[in-house]
MMTF fields as JSON, N, C-alpha, C and O atoms, coordinates in Angstrom:
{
  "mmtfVersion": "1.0.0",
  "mmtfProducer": "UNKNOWN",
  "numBonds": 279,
  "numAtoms": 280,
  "numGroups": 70,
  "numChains": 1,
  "numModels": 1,
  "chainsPerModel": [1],
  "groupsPerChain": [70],
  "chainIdList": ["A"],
  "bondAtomList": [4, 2, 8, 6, 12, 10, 16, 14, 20, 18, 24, 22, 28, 26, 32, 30, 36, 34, 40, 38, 44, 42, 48, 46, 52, 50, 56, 54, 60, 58, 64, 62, 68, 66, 72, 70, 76, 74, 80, 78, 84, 82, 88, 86, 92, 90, 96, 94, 100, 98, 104, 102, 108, 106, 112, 110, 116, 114, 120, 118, 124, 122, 128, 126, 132, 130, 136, 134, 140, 138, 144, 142, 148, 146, 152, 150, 156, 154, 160, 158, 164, 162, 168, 166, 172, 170, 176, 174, 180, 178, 184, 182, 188, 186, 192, 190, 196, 194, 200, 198, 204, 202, 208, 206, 212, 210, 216, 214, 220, 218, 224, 222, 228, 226, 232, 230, 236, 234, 240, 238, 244, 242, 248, 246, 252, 250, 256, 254, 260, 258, 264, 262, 268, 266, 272, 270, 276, 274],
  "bondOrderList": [1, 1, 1, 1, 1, 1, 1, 1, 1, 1, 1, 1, 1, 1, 1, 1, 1, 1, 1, 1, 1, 1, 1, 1, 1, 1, 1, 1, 1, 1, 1, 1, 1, 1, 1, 1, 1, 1, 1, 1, 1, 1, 1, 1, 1, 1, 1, 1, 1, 1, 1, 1, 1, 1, 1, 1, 1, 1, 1, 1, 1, 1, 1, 1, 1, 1, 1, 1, 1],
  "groupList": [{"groupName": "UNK", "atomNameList": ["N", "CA", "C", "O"], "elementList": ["N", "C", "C", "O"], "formalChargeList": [0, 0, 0, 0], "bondAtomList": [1, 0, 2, 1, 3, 2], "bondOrderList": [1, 1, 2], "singleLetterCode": "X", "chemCompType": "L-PEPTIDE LINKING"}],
  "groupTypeList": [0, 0, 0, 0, 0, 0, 0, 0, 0, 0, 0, 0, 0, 0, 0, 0, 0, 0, 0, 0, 0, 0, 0, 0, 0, 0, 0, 0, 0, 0, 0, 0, 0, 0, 0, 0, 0, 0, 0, 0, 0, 0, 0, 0, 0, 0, 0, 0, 0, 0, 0, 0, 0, 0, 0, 0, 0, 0, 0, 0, 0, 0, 0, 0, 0, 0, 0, 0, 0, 0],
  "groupIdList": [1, 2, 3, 4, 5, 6, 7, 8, 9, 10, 11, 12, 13, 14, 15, 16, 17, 18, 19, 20, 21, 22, 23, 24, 25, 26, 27, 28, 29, 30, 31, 32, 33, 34, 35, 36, 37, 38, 39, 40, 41, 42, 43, 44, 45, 46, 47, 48, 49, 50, 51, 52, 53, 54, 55, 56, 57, 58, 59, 60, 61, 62, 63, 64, 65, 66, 67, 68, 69, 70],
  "secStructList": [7, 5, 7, 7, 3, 3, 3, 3, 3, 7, 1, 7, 1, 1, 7, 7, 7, 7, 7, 1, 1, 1, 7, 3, 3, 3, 7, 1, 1, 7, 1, 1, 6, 6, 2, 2, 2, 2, 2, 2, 2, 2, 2, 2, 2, 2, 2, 6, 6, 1, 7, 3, 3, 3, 3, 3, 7, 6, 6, 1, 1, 3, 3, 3, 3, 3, 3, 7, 7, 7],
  "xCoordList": [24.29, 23.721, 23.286, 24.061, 22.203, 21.494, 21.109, 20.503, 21.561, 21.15, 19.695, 19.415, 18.55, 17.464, 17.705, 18.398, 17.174, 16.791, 15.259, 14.441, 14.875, 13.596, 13.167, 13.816, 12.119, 11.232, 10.174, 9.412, 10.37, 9.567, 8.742, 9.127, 7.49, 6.185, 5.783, 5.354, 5.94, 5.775, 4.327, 3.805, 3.868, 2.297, 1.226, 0.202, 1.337, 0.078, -1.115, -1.471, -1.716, -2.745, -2.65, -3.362, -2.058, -1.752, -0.383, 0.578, -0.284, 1.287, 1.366, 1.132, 1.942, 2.042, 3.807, 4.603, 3.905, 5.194, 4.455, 3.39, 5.26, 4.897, 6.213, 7.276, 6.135, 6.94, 7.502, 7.229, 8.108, 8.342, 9.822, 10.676, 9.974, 11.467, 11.259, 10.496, 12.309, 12.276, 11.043, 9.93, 11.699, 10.712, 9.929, 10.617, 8.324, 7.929, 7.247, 6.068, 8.019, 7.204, 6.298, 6.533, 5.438, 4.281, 4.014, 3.524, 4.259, 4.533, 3.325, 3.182, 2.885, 2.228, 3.043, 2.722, 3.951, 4.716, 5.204, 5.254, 5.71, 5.809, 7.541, 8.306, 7.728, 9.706, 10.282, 11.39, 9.546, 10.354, 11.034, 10.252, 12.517, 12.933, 13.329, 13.493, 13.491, 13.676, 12.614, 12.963, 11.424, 9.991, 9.692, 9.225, 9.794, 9.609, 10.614, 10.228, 11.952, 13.226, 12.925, 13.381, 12.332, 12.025, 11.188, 11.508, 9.7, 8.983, 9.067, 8.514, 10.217, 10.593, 11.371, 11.591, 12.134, 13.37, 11.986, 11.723, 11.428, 10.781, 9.587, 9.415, 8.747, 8.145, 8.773, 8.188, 10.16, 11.081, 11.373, 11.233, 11.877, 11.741, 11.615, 12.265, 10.056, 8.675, 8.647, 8.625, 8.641, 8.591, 9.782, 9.634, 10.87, 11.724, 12.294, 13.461, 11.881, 11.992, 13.409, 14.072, 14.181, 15.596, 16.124, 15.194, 16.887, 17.869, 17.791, 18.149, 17.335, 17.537, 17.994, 17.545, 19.062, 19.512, 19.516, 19.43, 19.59, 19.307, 20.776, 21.394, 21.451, 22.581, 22.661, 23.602, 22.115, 22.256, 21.117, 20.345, 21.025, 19.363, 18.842, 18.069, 19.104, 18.672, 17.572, 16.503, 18.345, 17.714, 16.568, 15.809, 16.718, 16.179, 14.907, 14.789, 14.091, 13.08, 13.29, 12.469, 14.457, 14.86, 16.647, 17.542, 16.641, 17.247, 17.736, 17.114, 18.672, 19.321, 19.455, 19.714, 19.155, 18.51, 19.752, 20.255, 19.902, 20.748, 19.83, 19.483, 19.579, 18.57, 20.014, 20.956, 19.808, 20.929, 19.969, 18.756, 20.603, 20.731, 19.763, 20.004, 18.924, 18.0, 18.946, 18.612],
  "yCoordList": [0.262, 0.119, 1.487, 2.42, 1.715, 2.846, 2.381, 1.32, 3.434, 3.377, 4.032, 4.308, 4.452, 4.439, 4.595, 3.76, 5.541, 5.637, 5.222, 6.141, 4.128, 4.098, 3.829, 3.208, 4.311, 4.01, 2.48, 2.291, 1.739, 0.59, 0.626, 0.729, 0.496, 0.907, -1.024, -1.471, -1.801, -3.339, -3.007, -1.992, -4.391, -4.538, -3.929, -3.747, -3.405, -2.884, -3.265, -4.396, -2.779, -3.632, -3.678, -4.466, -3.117, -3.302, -3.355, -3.045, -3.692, -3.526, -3.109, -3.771, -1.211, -0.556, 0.469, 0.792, 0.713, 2.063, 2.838, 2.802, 4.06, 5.42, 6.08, 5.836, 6.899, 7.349, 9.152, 10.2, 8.996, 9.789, 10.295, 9.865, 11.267, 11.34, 11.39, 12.157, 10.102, 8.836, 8.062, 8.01, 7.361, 6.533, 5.155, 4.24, 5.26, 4.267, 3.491, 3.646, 1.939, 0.97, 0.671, 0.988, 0.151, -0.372, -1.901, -2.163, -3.0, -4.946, -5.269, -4.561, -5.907, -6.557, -7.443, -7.294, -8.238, -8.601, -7.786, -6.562, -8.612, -8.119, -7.983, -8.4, -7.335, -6.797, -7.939, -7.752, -9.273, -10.534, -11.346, -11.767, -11.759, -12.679, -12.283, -13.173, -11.164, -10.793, -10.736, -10.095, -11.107, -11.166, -10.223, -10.629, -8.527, -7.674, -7.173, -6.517, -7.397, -7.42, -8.062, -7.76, -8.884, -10.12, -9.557, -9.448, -8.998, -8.75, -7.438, -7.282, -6.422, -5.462, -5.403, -4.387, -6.431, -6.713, -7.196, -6.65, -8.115, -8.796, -7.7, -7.597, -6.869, -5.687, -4.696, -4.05, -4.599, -3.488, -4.12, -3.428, -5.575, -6.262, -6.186, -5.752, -7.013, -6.854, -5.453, -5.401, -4.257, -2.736, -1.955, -0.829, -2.642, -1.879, -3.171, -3.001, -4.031, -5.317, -5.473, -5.529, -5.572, -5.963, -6.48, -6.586, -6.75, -7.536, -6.053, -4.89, -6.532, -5.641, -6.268, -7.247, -5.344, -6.048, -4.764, -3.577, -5.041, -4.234, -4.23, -5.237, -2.634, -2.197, -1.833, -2.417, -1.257, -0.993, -0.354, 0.436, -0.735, -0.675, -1.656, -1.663, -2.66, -4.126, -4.425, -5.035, -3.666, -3.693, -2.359, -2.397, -1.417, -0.019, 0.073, -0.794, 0.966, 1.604, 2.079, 2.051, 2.874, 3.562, 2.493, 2.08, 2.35, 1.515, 2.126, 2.918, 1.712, 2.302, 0.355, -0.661, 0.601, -0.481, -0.256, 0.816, -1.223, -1.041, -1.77, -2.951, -1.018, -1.455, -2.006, -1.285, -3.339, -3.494, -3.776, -3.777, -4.037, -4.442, -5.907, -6.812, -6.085, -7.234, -8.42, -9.604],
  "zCoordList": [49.011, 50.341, 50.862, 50.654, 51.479, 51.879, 53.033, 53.18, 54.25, 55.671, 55.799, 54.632, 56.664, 56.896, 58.637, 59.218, 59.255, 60.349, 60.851, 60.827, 61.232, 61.925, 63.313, 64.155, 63.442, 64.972, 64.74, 63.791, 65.66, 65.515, 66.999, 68.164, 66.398, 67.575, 67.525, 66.461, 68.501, 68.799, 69.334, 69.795, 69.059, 69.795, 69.195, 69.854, 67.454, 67.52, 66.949, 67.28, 66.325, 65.863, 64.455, 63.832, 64.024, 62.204, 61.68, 62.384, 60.617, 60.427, 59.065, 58.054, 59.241, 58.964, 58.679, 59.56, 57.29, 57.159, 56.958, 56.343, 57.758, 57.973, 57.483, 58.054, 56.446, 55.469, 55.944, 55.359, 56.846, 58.01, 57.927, 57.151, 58.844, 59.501, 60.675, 61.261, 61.36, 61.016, 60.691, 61.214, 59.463, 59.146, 60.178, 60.63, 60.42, 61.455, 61.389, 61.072, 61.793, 61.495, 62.639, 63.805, 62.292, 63.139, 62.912, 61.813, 63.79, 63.61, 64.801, 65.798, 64.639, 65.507, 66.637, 67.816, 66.332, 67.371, 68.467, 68.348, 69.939, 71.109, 70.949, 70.079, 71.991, 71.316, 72.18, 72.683, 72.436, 73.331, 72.312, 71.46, 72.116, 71.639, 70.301, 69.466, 70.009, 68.763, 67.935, 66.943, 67.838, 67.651, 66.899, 65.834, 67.034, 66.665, 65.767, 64.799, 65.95, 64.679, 63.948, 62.845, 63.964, 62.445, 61.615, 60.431, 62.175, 61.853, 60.701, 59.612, 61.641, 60.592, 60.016, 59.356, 59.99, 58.646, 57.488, 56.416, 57.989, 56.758, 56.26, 55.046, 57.188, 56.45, 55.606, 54.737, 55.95, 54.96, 53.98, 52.972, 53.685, 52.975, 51.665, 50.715, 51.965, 51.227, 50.694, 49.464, 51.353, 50.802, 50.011, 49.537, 49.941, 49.528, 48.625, 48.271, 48.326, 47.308, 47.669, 46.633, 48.783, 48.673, 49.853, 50.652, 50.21, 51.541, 52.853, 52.67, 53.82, 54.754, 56.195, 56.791, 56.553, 57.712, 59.163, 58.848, 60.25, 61.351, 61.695, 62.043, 61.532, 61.606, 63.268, 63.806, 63.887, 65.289, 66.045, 65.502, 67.39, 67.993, 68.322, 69.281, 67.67, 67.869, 69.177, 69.134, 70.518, 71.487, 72.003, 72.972, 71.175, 71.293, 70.291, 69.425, 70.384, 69.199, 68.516, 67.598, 68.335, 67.322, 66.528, 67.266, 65.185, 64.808, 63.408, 62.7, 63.239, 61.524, 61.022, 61.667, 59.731, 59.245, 57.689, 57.352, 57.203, 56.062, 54.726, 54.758, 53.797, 52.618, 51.459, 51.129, 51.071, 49.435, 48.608, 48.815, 47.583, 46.468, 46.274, 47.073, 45.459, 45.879, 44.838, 44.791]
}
């Protein structure tokens, strides 16, 4: 398991990783309802081919994200 610090930018027009410190995602979804957590569990996902879950931030922009084992 490997932690990951990222910034998640909601609302934009592409959906985009930015290979950063911190690393920043960019979702098209709005940050209502969890909307925008979904969006970047399932973009890290897809990018890092394995299980990713949102360790803390949940409610914030900035979030530590936990990458496993696919």
């Amino acid at each position: 398991m490997k932690r990951i610090a990222i910034k998640v930018i909601p609302n934009s027009k592409t959906e985009e990783i930015i290979d950063a410190e911190p690393m920043i995602i960019r979702v098209k979804e709005p940050p209502t309802k969890g909307k925008a957590n979904k969006a970047v569990v399932m973009l890290l996902s897809r990018y890092f081919n394995a299980d990713v879950r949102i360790v803390s931030g949940a409610k914030s922009r900035r979030k530590i994200v936990e990458v496993g084992e696919t």
